[in-house]
BAZA-493346 format. One record per residue (C-alpha): residue in three letters; x, y, z negated. Coordinates in steps of 0.2 Angstrom, whole numbers, padded with zeros to 4 digits, always signed. Example, Ala and Ser with C-alpha at 12.3 -4.5 7.8 and 13.67 -1.06 7.14 Angstrom:
BEGIN
ALA+0062-0022-0039
SER+0068-0005-0036
//
This chain:
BEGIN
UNK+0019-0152+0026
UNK+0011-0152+0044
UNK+0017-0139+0054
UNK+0001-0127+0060
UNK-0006-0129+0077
UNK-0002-0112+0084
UNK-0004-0102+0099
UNK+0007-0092+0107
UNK+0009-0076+0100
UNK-0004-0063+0108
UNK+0003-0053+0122
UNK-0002-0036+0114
UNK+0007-0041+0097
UNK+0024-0045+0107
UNK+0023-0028+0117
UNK+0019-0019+0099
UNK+0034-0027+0093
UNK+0046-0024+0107
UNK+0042-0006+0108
UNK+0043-0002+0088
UNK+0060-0011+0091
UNK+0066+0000+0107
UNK+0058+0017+0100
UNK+0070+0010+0084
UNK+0085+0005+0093
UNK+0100+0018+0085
UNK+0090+0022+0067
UNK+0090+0003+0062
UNK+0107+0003+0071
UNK+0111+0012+0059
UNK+0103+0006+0044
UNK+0110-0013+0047
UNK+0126-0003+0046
UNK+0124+0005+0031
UNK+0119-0012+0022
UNK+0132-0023+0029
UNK+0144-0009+0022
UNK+0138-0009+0004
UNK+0139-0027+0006
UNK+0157-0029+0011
UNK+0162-0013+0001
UNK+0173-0018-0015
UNK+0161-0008-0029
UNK+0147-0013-0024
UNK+0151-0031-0033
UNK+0153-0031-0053
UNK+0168-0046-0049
UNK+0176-0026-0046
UNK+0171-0019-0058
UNK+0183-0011-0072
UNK+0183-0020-0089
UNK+0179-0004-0098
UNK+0163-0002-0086
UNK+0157-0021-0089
UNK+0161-0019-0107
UNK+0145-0006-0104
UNK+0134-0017-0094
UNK+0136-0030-0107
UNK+0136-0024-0124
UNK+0117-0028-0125
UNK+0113-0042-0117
UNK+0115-0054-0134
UNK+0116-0070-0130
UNK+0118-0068-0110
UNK+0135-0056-0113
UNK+0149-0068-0110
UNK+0141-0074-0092
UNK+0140-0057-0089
UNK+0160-0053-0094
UNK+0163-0070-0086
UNK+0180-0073-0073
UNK+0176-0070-0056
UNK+0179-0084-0050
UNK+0165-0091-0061
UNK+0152-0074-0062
UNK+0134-0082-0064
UNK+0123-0072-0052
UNK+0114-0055-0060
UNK+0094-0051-0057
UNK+0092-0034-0058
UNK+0072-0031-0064
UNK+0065-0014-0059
UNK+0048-0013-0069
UNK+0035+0001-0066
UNK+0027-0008-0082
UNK+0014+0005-0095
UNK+0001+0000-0105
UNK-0011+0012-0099
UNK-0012+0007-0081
UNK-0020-0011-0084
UNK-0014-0018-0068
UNK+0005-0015-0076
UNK+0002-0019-0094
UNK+0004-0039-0090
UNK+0021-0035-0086
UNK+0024-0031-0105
UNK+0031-0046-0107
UNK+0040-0050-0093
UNK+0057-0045-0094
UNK+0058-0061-0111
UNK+0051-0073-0098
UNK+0061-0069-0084
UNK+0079-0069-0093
UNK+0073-0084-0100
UNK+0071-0091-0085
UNK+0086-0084-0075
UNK+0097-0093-0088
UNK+0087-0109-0084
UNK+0092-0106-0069
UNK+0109-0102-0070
UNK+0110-0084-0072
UNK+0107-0071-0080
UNK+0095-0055-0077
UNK+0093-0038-0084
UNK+0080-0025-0085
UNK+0090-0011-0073
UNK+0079+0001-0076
UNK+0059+0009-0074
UNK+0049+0017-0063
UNK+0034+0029-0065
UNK+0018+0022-0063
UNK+0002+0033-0062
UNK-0015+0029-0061
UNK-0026+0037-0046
UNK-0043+0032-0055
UNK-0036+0042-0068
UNK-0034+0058-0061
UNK-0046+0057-0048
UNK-0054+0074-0045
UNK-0041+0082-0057
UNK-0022+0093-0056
UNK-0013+0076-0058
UNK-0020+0071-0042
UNK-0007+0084-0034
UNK+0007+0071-0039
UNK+0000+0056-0034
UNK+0008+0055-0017
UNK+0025+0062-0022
UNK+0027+0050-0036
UNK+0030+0035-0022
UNK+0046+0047-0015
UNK+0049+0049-0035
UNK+0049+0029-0038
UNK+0061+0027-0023
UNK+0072+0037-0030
UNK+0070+0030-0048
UNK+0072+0012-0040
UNK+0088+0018-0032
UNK+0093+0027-0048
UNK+0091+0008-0057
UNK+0101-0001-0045
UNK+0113+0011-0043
UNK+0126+0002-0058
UNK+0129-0011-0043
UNK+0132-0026-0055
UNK+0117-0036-0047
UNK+0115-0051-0034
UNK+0096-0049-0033
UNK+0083-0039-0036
UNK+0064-0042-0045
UNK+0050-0028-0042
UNK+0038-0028-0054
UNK+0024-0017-0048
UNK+0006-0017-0041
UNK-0004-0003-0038
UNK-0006+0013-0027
UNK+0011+0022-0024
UNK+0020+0010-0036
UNK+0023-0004-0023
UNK+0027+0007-0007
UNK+0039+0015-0017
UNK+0047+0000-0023
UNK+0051-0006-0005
UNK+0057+0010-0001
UNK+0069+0013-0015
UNK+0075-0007-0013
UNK+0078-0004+0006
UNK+0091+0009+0000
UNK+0102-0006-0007
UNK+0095-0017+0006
UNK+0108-0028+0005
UNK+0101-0035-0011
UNK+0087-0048-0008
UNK+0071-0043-0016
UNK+0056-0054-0022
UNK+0040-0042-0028
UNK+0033-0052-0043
UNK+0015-0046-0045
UNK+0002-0047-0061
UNK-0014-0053-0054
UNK-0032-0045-0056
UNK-0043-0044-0072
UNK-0058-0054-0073
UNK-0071-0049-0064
UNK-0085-0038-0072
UNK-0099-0024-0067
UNK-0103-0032-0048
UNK-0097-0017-0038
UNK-0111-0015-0026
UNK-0122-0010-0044
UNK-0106+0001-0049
UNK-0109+0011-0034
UNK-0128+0012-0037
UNK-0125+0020-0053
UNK-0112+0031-0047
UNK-0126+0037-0034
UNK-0138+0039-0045
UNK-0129+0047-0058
UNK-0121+0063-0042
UNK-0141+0064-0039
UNK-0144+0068-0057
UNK-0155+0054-0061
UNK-0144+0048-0076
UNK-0132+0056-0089
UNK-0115+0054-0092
UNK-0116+0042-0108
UNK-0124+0029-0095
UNK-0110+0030-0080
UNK-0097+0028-0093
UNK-0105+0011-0099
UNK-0106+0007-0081
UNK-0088+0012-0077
UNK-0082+0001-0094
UNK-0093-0015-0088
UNK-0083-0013-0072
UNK-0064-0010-0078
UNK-0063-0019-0092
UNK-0046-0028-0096
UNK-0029-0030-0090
UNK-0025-0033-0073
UNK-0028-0025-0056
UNK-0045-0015-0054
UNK-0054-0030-0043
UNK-0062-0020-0027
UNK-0051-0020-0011
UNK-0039-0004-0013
UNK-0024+0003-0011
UNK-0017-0010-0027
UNK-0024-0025-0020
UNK-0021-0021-0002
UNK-0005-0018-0009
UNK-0003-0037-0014
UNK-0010-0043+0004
UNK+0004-0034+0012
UNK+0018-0042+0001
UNK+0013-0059+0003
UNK+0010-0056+0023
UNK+0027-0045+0023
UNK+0036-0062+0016
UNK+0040-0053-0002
UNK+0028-0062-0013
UNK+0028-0080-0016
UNK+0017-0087-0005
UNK-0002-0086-0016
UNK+0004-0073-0029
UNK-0006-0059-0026
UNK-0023-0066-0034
UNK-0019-0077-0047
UNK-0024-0072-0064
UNK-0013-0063-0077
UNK-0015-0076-0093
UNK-0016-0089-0082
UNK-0005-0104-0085
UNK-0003-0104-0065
UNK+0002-0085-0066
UNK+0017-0089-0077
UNK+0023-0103-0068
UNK+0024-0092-0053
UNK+0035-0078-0062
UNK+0047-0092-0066
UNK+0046-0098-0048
UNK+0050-0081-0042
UNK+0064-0081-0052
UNK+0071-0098-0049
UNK+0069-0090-0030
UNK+0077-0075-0032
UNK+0093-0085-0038
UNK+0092-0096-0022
UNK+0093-0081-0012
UNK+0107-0070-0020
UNK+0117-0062-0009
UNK+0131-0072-0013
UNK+0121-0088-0012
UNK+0121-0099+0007
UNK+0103-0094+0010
UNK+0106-0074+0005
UNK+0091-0066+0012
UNK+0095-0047+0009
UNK+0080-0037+0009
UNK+0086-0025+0023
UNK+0088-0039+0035
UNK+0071-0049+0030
UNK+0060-0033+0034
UNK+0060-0030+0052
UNK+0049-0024+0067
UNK+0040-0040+0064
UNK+0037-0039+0049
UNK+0030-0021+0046
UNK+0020-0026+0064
UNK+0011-0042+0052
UNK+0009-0028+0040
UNK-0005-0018+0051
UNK-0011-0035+0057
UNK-0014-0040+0040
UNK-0025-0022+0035
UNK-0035-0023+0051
UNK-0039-0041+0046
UNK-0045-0039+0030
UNK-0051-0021+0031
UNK-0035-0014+0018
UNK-0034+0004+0012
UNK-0033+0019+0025
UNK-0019+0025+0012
UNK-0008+0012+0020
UNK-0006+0023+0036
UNK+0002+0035+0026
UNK+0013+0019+0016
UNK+0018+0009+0031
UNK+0026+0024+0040
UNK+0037+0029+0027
UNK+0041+0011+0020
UNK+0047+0007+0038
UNK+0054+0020+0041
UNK+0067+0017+0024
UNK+0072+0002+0036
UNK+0075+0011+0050
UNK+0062+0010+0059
UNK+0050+0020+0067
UNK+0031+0015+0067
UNK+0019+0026+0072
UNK-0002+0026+0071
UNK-0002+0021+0089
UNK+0003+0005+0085
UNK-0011+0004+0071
UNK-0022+0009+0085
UNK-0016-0003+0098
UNK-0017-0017+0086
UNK-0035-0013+0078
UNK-0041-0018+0098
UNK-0036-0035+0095
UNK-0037-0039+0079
UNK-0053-0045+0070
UNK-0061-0042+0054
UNK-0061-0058+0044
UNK-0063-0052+0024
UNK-0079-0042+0017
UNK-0073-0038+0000
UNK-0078-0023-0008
UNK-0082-0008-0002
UNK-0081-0019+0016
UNK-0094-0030+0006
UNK-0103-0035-0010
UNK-0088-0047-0015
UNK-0071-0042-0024
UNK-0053-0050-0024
UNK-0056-0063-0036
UNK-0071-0071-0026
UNK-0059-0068-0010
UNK-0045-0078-0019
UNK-0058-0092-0022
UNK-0066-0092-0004
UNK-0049-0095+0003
UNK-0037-0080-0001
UNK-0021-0074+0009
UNK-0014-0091+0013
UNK-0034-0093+0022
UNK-0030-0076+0031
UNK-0014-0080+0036
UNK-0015-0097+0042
UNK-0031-0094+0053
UNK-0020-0079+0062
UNK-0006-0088+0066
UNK-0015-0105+0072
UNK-0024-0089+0084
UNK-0008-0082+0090
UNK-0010-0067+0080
UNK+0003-0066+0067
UNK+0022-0066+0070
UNK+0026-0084+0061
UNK+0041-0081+0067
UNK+0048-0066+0055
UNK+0058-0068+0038
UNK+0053-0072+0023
UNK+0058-0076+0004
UNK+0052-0093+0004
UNK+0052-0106+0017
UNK+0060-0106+0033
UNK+0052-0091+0040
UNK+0032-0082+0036
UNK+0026-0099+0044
UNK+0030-0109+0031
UNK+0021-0095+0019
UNK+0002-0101+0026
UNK+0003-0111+0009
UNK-0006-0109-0011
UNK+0002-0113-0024
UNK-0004-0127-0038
UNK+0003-0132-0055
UNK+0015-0149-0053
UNK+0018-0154-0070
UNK+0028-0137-0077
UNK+0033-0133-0060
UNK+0025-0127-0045
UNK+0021-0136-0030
UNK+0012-0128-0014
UNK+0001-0138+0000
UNK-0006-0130+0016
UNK-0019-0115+0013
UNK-0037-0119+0017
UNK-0042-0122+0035
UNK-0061-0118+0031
UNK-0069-0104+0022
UNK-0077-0107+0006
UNK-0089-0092+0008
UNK-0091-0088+0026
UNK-0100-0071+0017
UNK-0083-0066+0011
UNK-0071-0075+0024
UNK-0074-0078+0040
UNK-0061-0089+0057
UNK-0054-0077+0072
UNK-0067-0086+0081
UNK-0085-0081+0070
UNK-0076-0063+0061
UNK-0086-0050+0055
UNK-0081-0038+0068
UNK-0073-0041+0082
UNK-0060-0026+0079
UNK-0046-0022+0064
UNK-0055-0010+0050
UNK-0045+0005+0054
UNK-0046+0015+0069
UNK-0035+0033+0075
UNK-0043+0044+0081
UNK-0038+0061+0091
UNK-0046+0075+0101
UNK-0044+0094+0100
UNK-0042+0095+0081
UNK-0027+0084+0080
UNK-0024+0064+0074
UNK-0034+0057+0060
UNK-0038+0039+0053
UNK-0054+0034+0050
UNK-0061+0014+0040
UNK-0074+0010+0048
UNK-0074-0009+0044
UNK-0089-0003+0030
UNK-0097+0010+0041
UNK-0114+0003+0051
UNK-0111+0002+0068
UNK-0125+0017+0068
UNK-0115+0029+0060
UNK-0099+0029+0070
UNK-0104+0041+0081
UNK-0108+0059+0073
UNK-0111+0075+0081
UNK-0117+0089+0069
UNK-0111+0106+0063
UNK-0098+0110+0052
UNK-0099+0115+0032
UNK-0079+0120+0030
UNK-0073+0121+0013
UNK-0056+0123+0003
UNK-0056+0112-0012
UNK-0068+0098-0017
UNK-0077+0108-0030
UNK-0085+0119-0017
UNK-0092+0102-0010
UNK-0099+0098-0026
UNK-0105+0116-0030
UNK-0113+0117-0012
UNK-0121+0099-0014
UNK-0129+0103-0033
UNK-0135+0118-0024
UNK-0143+0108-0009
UNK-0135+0117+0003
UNK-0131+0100+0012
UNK-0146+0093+0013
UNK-0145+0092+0031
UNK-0134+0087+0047
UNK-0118+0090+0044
UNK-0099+0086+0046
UNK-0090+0090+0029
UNK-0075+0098+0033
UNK-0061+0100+0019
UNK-0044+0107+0023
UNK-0030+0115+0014
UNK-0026+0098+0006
UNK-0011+0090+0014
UNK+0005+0086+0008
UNK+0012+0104+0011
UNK-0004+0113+0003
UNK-0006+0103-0011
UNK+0002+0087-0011
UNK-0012+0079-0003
UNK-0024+0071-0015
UNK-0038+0060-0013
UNK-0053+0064-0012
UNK-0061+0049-0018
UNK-0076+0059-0029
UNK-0084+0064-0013
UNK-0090+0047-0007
UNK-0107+0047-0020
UNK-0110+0062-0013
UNK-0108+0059+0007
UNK-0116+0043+0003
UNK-0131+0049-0008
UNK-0134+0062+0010
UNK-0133+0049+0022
UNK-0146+0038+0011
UNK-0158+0052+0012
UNK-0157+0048+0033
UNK-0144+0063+0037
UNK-0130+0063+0051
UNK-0116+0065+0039
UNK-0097+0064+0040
UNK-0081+0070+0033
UNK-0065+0078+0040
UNK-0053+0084+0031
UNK-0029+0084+0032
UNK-0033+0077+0015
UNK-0035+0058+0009
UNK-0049+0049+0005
UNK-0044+0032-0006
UNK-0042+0014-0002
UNK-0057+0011-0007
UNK-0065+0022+0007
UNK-0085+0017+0010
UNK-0099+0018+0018
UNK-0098+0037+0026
UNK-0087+0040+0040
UNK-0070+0050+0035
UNK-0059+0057+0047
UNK-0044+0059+0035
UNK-0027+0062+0034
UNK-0031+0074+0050
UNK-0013+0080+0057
UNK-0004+0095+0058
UNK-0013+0100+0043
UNK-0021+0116+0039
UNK-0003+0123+0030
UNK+0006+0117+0045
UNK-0005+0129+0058
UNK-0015+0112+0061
UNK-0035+0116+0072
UNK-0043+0113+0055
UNK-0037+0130+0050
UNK-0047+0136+0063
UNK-0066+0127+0060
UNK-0078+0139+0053
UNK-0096+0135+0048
UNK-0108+0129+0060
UNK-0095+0124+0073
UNK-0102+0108+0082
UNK-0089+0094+0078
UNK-0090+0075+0085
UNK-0083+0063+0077
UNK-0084+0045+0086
UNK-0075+0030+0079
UNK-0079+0021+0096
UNK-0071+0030+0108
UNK-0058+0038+0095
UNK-0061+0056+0098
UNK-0062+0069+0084
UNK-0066+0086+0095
UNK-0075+0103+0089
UNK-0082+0112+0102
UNK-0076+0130+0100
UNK-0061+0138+0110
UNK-0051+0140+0095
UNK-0038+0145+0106
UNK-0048+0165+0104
UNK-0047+0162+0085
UNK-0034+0167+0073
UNK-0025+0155+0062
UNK-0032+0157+0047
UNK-0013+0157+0031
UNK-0023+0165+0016
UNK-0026+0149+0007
UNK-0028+0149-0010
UNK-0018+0137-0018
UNK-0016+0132-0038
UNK+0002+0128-0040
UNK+0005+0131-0059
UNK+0002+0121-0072
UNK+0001+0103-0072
UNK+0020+0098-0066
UNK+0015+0106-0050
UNK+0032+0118-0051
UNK+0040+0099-0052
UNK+0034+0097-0034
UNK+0039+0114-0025
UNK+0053+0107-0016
UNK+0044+0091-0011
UNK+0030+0100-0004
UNK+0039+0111+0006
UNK+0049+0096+0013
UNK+0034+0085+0016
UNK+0032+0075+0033
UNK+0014+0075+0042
UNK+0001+0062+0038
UNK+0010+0051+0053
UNK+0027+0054+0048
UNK+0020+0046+0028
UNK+0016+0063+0020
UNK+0030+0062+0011
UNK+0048+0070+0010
UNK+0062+0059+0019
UNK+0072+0048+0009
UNK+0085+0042+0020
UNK+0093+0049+0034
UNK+0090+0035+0045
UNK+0076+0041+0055
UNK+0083+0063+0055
UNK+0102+0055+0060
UNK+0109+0063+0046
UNK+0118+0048+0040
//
């Protein structure tokens, strides 16, 4: 194929880069250090492995057992397959059939593959507004760990991820960069049909928090919308989470979108097979995950939310999943990329379209391509196919029983949906920091008007998101107001989103009020139309200023600027500790120790996996 007319990388992107690098210099030091180690180290290879031991790793694998008991001089390469597959979540239950497709296709290839184990996989529209919530977060630290715990056997030459949604995939990465000298390929499922238009699922949603119909019609609308399996199809955390491994260089290039009974979708899962057997470690073009995922890489990452408007959750995500490589990335480099980095996808909430209507106009490969012919994507960074992310600017199409790729689109099918660099729909990335007086917060405005972005009005401080509700039933905000909800950060409860709001803020602001929302909490991927300054750090349980808010306090909250400031002299003000917090019931005990370990919103809200980053290594 032609190589793409590019420009020279963007001088702010190649100072982003170099100062992640410098600020990282000893922690990925030392990282690289730790993977060349299990590399080179004698039991981290099953050609080492006591017969007794293999006799174990073999006993079930049927008709695959003698390559696996094979000489050493002759040992076919081993796939490990870590699946976070269920058949409740609907994005995961494709993957119900996986694990038969890829050990077939691992022997066409020459090897030989093995399911090495699974990882929790919870749903977040599930357990919105309710006690599971409180795990949400943790469980990505929890699927690191159970990653870990599944390669741990060291018999494997490469490595398949089988995961989509909110938590799943961050902790995917993070548990695989703890045997980062394995390469990796993520092998996603691919969205249901689409069903319910989401703009019309948000109207009944509206209507139904303004009492205007029952319960019995907002569960017929919510049906009409998640209807089958595959990926819910608005522009969340899940999908956002399949943008960020095809522009991370972990996909297959077009793999993300591609629907699960597709004739196409199977024909990738083979391919990615096929790859992963190209790249084992022992292969000549190894691509160990450690080594592919750099500055660079996790640099593309943000570049890739801010262009497409991706979850506000991946602040939190980002942070932590670089940081299991070593390196240290901080919201200041969200912030310094979101000046220069355009808006070019409206899917929904950021529009009226969803992912399988962005697939069509275009998709990832459209995305990428228009970004690096603009200078603003490092081309020049690793990934599992190709020569480098470059040569990933591609879609895929069916070549007999094979797949062939050719160059991703050049033009927009649905300027609505995608726009070029050079007519985007904003001229800046979707996610913005903001800071001030009560700390660091994010805030998505890429589907906030341009009129709202800018609030200044007085505090309504509350404690949980029932007392929101309560207060709103009760039209006590039917008014000015900045909604401010604290106590629920990682330490105070595990930091769940509080996604149920959003009808509410939005019903207040269609009634022609000043609203807004702060709060140390999360909101969801799928933050809309009201602006949220969430994930506000230190928190309230760390003595964070929101502690400190009361009712009536003038806050102002402006997204253009970025300043988040109240205008009291808390510094005359206690701190207020007495927060009442539900931690019984509900595996909440489970999560003690991880809340009392948990990191700040900045640091990825989570508890530290590796050592890299505290030098405890």
């Amino acid at each position: 194929m032609k190589p793409l007319d590019k420009k020279p990388l963007h001088k702010k992107i190649e100072q982003v880069i170099e100062r992640v690098r410098k600020r990282s210099a000893v922690t990925r030091s030392a990282y690289l250090a730790d993977i060349e180690k299990m590399h080179s180290a004698p039991d981290s290879d099953r050609r080492s492995v006591a017969c007794s031991n293999m006799a174990h790793v073999a006993a079930a694998a049927g008709q695959d057992q003698q390559e696996l008991l094979g000489q050493s001089d002759a040992l076919k390469p081993n796939i490990a397959v870590i699946t976070a597959y269920n058949d409740m979540l609907s994005a995961h239950q494709p993957f119900e059939n996986y694990p038969a497709l890829i050990r077939a296709a691992a022997r066409e290839a020459g090897a030989t593959a093995q399911v090495a184990g699974g990882v929790p996989a919870m749903c977040d529209g599930v357990t919105q507004g309710r006690p599971g919530m409180e795990l949400s977060l943790f469980s990505r630290d929890i699927i690191a760990m159970s990653t870990a715990v599944g390669l741990s056997h060291n018999v494997y030459d490469a490595a398949l991820c089988l995961g989509v949604c909110d938590k799943i995939v961050p902790g995917l990465v993070m548990g695989a960069l703890a045997f980062g000298h394995l390469p990796v390929i993520f092998v996603p499922a691919g969205p249901m049909e689409s069903g319910l238009p989401n703009t019309e699922k948000a109207q009944i949603r509206k209507a139904f928090a303004r009492g205007e119909i029952d319960r019995t019609a907002l569960l017929k609308a919510e049906s009409a919308a998640y209807h089958a399996a595959g990926t819910c199809t608005f522009y969340g955390t899940a999908n956002s989470n399949q943008m960020l491994m095809e522009i991370m260089g972990l996909h297959l290039p077009g793999a993300a979108f591609v629907h699960p009974h597709s004739d196409l979708r199977h024909a990738m899962t083979v391919k990615a097979v096929h790859q992963a057997v190209a790249i084992h470690r022992r292969s000549e073009n190894a691509r160990p995950l450690g080594q592919l995922l750099d500055e660079r890489s996790f640099v593309n990452a943000i570049i890739g939310l801010h262009a497409t408007g991706g979850s506000t959750n991946h602040t939190l995500h980002l942070p932590a999943m670089a940081a299991a490589a070593g390196i240290d990335l901080r919201w200041e480099d969200f912030a310094d990329l979101s000046d220069i980095i355009p808006l070019l996808a409206r899917v929904y909430p950021n529009g009226s379209a969803d992912v399988n209507q962005f697939h069509a106009a275009g998709s990832i490969g459209f995305v990428m391509r228009n970004l690096l012919e603009e200078g603003l994507l490092d081309g020049s960074a690793s990934s599992i196919y190709g020569d480098n992310l470059a040569d990933c600017a591609v879609e895929p199409f069916l070549s007999g029983n094979d797949i062939a790729f050719q160059p991703a689109p050049a033009q927009s099918a649905d300027e609505d949906i995608l726009r070029p660099a050079s007519r985007p729909h904003a001229k800046n990335g979707g996610l913005k920091m903001l800071s001030g007086n009560l700390g660091r917060a994010v805030i998505k405005i890429s589907a906030v008007e341009e009129s709202r972005h800018l609030v200044t009005a007085p505090a309504f401080v509350f404690e949980n998101e029932a007392g929101v509700k309560d207060a709103f039933a009760a039209g006590k905000l039917d008014k000015d107001c900045i909604v401010v909800v604290r106590a629920q950060g990682p330490r105070a409860c595990g930091m769940p989103e509080l996604h149920s709001l959003t009808p509410l803020l939005a019903t207040l602001q269609d009634k022609g009020y000043h609203v807004a929302l702060v709060t140390d909490g999360r909101m969801s991927g799928a933050s809309g139309s009201v602006p949220a300054a969430i994930h506000l750090c230190p928190e309230a349980l760390a003595g964070g200023p929101i502690a400190q808010i009361e009712d009536g306090d003038i806050i102002t909250l402006d997204a253009v600027s970025g300043q988040l400031s109240v205008a009291a002299d808390l510094a005359q003000r206690p701190l207020k500790t007495d927060f009442v917090l539900d931690n019984s019931g509900f595996g909440r005990p489970l999560m003690a120790g991880m809340r009392a370990q948990a990191g700040d919103a900045e640091q990825g809200g989570g508890v530290t996996l590796l050592g890299h980053m505290t030098g405890n290594i």
